[in-house]
Every structure is written in C-alpha cells, then in structure tokens.
BAFI-3210 file (N, C-alpha, C; in Angstrom, 3 decimals, decimal comma, padded with zeros to 6 digits):
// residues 194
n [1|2|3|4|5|6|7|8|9|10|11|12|13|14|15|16|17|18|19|20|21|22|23|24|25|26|27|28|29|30|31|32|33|34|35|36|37|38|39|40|41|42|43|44|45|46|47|48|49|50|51|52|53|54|55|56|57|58|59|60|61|62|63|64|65|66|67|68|69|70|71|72|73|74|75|76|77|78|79|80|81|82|83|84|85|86|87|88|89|90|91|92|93|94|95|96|97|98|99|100|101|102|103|104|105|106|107|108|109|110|111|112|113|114|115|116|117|118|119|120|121|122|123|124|125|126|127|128|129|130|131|132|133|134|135|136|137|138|139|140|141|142|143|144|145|146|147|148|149|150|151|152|153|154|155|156|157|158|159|160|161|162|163|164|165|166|167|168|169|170|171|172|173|174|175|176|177|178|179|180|181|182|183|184|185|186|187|188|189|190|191|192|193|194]
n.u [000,825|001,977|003,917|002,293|001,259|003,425|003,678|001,662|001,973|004,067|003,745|002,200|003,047|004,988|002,855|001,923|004,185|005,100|002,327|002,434|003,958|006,907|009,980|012,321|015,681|014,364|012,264|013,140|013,757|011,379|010,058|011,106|010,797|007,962|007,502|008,667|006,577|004,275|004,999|004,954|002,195|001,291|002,235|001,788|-000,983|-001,802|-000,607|-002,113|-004,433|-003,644|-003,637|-006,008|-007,315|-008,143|-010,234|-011,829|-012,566|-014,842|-017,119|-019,506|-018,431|-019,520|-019,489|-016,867|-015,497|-016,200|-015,538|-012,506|-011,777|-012,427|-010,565|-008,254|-008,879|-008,325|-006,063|-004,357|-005,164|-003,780|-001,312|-000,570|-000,862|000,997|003,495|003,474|003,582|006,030|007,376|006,729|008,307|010,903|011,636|010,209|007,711|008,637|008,368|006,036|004,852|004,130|001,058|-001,502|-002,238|-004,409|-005,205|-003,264|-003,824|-006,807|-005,632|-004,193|-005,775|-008,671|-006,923|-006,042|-008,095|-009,183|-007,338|-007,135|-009,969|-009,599|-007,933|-008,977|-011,130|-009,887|-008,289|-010,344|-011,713|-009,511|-009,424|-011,512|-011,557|-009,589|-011,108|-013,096|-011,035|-010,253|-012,382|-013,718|-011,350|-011,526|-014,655|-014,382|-012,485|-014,160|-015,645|-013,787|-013,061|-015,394|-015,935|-014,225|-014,564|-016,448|-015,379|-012,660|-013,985|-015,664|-013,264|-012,250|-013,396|-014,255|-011,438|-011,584|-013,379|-011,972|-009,982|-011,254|-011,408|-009,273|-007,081|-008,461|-008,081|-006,696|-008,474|-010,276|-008,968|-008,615|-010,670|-012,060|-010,144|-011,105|-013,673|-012,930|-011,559|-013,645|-015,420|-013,386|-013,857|-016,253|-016,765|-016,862|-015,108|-013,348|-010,707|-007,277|-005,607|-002,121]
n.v [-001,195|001,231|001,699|001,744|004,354|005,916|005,784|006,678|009,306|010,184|010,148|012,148|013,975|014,630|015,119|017,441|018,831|019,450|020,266|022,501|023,199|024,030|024,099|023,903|025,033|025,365|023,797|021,244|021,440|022,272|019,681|018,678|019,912|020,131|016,359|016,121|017,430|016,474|013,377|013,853|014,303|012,135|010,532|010,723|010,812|008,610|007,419|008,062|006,918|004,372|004,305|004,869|002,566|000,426|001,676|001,534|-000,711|-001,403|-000,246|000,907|000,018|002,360|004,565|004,193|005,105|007,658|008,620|008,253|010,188|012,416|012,631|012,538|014,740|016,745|016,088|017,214|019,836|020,675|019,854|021,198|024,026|023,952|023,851|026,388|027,845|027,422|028,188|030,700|031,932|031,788|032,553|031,709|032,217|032,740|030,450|029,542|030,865|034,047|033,452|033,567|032,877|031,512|030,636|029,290|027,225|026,482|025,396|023,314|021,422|021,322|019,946|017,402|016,179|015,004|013,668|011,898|010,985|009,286|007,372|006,170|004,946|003,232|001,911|000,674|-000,886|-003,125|-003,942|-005,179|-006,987|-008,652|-010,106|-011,268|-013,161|-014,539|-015,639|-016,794|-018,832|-020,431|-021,288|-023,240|-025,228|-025,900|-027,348|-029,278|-030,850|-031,324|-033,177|-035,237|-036,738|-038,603|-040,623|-041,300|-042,314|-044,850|-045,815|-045,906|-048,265|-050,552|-050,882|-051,806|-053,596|-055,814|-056,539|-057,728|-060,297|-061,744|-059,929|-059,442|-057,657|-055,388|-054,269|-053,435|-051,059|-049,414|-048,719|-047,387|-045,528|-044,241|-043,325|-041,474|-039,707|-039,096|-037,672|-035,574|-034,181|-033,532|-031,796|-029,002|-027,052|-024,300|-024,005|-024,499|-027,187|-027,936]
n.w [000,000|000,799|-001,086|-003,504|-002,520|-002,421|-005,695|-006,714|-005,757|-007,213|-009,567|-009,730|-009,152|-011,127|-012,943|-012,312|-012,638|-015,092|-016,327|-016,918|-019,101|-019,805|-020,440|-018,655|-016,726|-014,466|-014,439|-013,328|-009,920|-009,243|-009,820|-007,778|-005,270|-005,499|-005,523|-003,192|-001,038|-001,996|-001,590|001,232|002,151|001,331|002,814|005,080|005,413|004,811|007,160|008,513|008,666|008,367|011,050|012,268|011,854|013,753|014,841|012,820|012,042|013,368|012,208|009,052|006,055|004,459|006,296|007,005|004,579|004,516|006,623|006,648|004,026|005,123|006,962|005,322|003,958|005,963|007,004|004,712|004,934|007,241|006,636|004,405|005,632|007,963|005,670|004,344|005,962|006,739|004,858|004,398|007,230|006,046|004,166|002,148|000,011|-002,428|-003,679|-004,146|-006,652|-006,092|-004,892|-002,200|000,619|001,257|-001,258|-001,529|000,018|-000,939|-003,475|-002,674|-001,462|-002,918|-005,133|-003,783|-002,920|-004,829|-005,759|-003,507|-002,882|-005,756|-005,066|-002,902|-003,608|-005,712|-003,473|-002,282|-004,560|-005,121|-002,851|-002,303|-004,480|-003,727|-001,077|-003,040|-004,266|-002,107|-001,099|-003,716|-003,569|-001,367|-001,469|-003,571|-002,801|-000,787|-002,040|-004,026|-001,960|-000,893|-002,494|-002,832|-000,076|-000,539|-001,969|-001,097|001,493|000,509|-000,560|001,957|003,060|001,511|001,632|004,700|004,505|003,142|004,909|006,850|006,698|006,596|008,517|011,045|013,322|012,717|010,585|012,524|014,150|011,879|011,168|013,629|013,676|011,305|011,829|014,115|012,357|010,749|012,624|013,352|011,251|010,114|012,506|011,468|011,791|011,067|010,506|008,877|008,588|008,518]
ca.u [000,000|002,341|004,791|001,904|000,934|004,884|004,300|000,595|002,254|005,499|002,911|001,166|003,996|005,387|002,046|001,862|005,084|004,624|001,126|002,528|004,504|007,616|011,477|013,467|016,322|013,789|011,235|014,030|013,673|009,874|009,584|011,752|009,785|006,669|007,381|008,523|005,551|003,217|005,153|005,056|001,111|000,870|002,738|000,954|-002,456|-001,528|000,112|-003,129|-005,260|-003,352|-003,976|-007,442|-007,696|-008,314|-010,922|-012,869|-013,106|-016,281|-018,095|-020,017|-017,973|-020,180|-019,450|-015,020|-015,378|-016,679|-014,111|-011,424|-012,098|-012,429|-009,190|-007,382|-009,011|-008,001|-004,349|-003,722|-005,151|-002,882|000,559|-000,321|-000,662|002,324|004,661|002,934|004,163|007,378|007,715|006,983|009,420|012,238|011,006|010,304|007,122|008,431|008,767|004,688|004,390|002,743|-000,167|-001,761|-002,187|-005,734|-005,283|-002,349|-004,454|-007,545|-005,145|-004,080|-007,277|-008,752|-005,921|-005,635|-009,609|-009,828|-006,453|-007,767|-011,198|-009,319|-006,992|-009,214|-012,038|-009,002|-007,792|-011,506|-011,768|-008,531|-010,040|-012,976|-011,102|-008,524|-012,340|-013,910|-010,255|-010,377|-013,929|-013,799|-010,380|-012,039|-015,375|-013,734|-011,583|-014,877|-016,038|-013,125|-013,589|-016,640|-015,745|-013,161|-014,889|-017,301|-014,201|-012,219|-014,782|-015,738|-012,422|-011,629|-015,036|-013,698|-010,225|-012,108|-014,240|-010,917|-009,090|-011,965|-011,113|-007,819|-006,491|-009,297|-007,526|-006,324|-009,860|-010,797|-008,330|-008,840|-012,426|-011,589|-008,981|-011,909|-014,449|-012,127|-011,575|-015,138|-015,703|-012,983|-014,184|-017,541|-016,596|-017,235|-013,649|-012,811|-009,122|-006,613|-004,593|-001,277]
ca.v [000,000|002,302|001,356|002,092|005,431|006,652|005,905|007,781|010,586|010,207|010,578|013,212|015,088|014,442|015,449|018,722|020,017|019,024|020,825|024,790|023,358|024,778|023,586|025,263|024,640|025,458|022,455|019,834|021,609|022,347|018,189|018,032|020,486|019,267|015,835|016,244|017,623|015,342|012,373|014,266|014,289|011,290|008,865|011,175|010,583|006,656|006,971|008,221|005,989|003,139|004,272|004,762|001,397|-000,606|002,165|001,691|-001,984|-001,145|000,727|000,000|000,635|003,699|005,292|004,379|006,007|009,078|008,717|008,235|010,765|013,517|012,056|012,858|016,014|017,332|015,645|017,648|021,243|020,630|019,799|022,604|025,024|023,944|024,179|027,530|028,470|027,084|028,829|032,353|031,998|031,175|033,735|030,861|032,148|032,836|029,383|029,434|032,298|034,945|032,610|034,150|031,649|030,669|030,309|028,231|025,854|025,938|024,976|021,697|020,447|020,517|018,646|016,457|015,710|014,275|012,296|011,288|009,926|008,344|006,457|005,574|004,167|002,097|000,897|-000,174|-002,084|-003,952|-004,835|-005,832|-007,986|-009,857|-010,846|-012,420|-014,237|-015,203|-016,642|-017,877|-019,711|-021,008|-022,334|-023,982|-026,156|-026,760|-028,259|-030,258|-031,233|-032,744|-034,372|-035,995|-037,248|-040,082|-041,504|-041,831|-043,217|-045,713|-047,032|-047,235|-049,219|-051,174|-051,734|-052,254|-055,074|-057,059|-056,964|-058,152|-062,169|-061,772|-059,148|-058,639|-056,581|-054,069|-053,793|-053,049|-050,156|-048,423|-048,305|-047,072|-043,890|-043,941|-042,816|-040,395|-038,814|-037,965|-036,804|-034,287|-033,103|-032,524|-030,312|-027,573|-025,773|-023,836|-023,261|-024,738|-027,983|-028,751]
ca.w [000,000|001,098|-002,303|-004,285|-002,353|-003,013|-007,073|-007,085|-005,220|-008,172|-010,875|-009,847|-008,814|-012,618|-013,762|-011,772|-012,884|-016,249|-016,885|-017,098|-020,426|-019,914|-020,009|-018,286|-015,341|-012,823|-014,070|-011,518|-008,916|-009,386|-009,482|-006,418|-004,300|-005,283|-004,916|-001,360|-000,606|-002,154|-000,809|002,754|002,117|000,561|003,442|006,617|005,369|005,324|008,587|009,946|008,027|009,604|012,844|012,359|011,082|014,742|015,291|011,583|011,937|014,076|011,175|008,219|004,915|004,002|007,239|006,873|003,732|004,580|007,380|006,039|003,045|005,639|007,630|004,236|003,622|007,473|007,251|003,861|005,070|008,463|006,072|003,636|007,091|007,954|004,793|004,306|007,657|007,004|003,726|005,294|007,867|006,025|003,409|000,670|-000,421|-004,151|-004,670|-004,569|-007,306|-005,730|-004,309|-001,373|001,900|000,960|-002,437|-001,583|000,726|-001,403|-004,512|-002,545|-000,958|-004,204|-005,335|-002,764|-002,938|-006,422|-005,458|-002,112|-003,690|-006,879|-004,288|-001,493|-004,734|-006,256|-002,551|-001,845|-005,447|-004,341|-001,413|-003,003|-005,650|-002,852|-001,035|-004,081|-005,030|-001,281|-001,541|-004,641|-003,408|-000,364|-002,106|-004,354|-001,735|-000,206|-003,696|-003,656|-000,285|-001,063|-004,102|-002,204|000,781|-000,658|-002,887|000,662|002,179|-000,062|-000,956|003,143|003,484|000,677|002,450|005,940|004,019|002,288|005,698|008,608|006,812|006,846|009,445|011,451|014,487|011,775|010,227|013,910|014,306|010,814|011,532|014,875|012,839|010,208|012,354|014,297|011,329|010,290|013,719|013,489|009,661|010,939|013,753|011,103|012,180|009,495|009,908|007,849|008,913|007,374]
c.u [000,870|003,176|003,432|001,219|001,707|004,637|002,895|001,191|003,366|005,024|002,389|001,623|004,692|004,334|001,593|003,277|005,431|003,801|001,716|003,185|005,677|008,879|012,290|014,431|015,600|012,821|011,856|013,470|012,351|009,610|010,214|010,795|008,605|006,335|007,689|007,396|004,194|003,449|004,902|003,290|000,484|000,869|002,029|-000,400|-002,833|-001,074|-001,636|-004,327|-004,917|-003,519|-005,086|-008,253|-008,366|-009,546|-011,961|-013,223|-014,396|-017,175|-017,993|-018,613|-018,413|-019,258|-017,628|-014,807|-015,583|-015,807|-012,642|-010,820|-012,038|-011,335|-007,962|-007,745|-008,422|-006,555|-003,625|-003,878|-003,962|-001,375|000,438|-000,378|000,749|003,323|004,279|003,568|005,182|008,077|007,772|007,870|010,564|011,751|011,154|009,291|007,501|008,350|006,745|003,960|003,306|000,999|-000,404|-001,735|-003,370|-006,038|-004,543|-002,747|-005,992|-006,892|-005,154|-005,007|-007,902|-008,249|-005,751|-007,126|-009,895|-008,662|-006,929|-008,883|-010,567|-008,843|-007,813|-010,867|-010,557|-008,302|-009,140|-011,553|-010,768|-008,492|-011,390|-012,617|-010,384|-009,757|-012,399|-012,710|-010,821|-011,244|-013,963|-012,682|-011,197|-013,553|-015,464|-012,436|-012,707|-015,525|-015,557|-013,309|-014,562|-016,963|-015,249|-013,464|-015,405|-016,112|-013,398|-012,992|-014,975|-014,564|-011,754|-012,618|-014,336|-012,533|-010,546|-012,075|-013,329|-010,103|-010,156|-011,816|-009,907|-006,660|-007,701|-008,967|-007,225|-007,899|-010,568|-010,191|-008,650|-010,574|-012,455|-011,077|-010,008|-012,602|-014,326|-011,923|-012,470|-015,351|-015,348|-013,259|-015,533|-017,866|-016,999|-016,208|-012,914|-011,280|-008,158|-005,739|-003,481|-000,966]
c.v [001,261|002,717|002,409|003,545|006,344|006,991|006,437|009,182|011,493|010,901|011,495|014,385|015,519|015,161|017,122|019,563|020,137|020,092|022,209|024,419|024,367|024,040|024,381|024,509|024,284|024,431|021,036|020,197|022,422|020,992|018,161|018,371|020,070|017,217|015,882|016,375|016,844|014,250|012,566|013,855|013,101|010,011|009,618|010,974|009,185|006,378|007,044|007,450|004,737|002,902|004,327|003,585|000,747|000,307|001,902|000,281|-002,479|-000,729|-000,339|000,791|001,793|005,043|005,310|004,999|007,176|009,488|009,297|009,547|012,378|013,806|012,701|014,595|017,200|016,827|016,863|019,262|021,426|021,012|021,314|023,920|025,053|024,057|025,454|028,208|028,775|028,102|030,071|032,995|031,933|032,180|033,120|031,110|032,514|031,621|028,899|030,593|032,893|034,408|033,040|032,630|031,045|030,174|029,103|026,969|025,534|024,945|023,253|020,774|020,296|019,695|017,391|015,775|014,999|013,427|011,387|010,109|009,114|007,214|005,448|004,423|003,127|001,399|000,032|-001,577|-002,800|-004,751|-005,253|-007,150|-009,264|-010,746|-011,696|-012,949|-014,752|-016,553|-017,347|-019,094|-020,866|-021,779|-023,330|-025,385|-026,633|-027,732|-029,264|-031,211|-032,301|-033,726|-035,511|-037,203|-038,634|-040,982|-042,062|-042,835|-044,458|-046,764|-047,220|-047,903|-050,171|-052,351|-052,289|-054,254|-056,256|-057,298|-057,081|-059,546|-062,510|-061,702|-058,865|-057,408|-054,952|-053,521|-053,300|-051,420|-049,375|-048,369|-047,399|-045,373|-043,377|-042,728|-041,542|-038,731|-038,294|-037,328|-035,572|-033,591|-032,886|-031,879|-029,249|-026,584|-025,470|-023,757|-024,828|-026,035|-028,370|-030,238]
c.w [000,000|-000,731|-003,796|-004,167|-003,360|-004,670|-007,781|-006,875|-006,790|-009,267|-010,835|-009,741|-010,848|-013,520|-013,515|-012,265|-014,348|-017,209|-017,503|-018,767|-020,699|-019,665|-019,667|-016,824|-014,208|-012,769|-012,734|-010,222|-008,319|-008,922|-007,901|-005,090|-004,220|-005,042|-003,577|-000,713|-000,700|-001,579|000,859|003,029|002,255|002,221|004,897|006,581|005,673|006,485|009,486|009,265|008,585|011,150|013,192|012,521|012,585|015,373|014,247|011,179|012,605|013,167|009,902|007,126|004,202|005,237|007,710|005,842|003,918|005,476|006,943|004,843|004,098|006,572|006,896|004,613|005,322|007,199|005,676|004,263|006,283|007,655|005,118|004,638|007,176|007,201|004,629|004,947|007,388|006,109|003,962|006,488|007,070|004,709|002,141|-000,514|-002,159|-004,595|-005,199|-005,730|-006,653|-005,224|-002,802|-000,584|001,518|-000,604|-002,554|-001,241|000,018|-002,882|-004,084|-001,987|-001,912|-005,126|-005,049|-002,727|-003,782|-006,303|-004,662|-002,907|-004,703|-006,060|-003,254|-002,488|-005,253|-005,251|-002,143|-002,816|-005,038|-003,256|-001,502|-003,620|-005,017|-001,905|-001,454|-004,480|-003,613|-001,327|-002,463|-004,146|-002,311|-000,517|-003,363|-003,968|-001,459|-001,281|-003,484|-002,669|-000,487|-001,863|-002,919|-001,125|000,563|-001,506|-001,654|001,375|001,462|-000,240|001,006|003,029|002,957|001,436|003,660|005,654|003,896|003,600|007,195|008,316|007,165|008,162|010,244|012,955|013,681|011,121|011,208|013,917|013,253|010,612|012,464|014,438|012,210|010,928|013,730|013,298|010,864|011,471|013,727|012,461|009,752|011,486|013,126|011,293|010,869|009,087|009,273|008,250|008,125|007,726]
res [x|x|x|x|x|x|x|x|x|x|x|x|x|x|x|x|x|x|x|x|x|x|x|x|x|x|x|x|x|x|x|x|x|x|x|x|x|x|x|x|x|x|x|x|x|x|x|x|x|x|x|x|x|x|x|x|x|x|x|x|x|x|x|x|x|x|x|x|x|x|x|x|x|x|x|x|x|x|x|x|x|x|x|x|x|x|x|x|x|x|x|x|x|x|x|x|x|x|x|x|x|x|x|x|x|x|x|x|x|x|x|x|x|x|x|x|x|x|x|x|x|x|x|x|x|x|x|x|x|x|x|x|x|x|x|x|x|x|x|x|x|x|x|x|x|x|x|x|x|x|x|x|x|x|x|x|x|x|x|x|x|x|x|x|x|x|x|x|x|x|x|x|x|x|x|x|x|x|x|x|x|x|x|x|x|x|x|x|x|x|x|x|x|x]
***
C-alpha cells in the first residue's frame, strides 16, 4: 500500500510540474519540491489511516469512507498550514508564485480531494477484488472437499471389508482412525490444517 501510495504521489507530482509546459532549469527543482511535498502528504495521510484502522473496523464501509475521506481532507489542510508556515518563515514564499495563503491551501485540498477519492475508490476495489479471489479460493476447496470425501470413504469401506477375513484386528483399528476422522471433519472448524 504504502509502495503504491509513493508511485501515485510520483505521478502526480510528474504530472503537476509538467502541466505549465515549460522547459526550463527550474522544471528539476519544481519536481523536487513538489514531490517532497506530495510524498510528505501522501505517506501522513496513510500513517493516519493506519492508525485509524483498529478504530474503523467497528463501522459500516459507508461510514469508513466518509471517514477516512475527511481524515485525508483534514491531514492535507494541516501539512499545507504547515509548509505555508514554514515557507513564510524562512522567506520561501516565491517558490509558490505569488499565491496568497488561501489560495495556496484551497489549490491543494482541491488537489488532494480528487487524489484522495481516486486512491481511497481504487484501494476499496482492491479490497474488493482480494475478497472475491479469497472466496472464490475457499469455495472452491470446499467443492473439492466434497468431491473428495465419498471416494475416501468408499475405498476405506472397501479396504475395511478385504481386511476383517484376513487381518481382522487391523480392520478393527482403521475403523476405529476412520471414524475419528469424520468426527474431526464434521466439527465444522474452518481453519486450515497442514
């Protein structure tokens, strides 16, 4: 997640310094500044999205979205406050051409809003999609599963049958394992034995 935050943030930063259509020396260190900043955006919104996380496992998915979505939009006006800040102290504001303070922070919340939503819609589908492999993976074992069972059975019955003339102590005992064994695959316990 985070890997693929870093290479939304890369692109967008690429695509923001890009747009004005201009080559010049100062486009490098246009990408540099603005990625920094987007990556700064990018990996604090996920920090606090991860931390949210043990609090949004209580809620419906309507109600972590809207969360989350307003989590972003509050973590990006905070960082653009703060570089703002930072930038007027240290008397950086030319590097924002002439962009007043509210222009500066409405520029990146609208920014950051149509990223936010693209990102947090393409982390949901993803987590939609790893689900239905899940599921599909897992009713598709139970398929198996049940294929499997009456073929087992049958051929121990089978082996029971050919060894109670023969061996009958052993036909005792693998009756004995047999019926062990359905016991414990009936339990209904879903997890996984190797």
């Amino acid at each position: 997640m985070v890997f693929t935050v870093v290479i939304i943030g890369e692109l967008l930063a690429f695509i923001l310094t890009l747009a004005p259509l201009r080559l010049d020396q100062q486009l490098w260190n246009d990408l540099a500044l603005i990625s920094l900043f987007i990556q700064w955006n990018g990996l604090m919104c996920s920090s606090v999205l991860c931390l949210l996380r043990p609090v949004f496992e209580k809620y419906s998915n309507q109600f972590v979205a809207v969360a989350s979505y307003l989590a972003i939009l509050l973590m990006l006006t905070l960082i653009s406050e703060v570089t703002f800040l930072i930038m007027d102290h240290y008397y950086l504001t030319d590097i924002i051409s002439s962009a007043s303070h509210w222009e500066f922070l409405v520029h990146n919340l609208l920014i950051g809003a149509i990223i936010g939503a693209l990102a947090l819609r393409y982390f949901y589908v993803q987590h939609q999609w790893r689900i239905k492999v899940e599921t599909e993976s897992c009713t598709k074992l139970q398929l198996l599963q049940a294929r499997i069972r009456p073929h087992f059975l049958f051929n121990s019955m089978n082996t029971i049958a050919s060894l109670t003339r023969t061996r009958p102590e052993v036909a005792e005992r693998i009756t004995e394992d047999l019926a062990e064994l359905f016991r414990m695959l009936f339990k209904e316990n879903h997890e996984m034995i190797p």
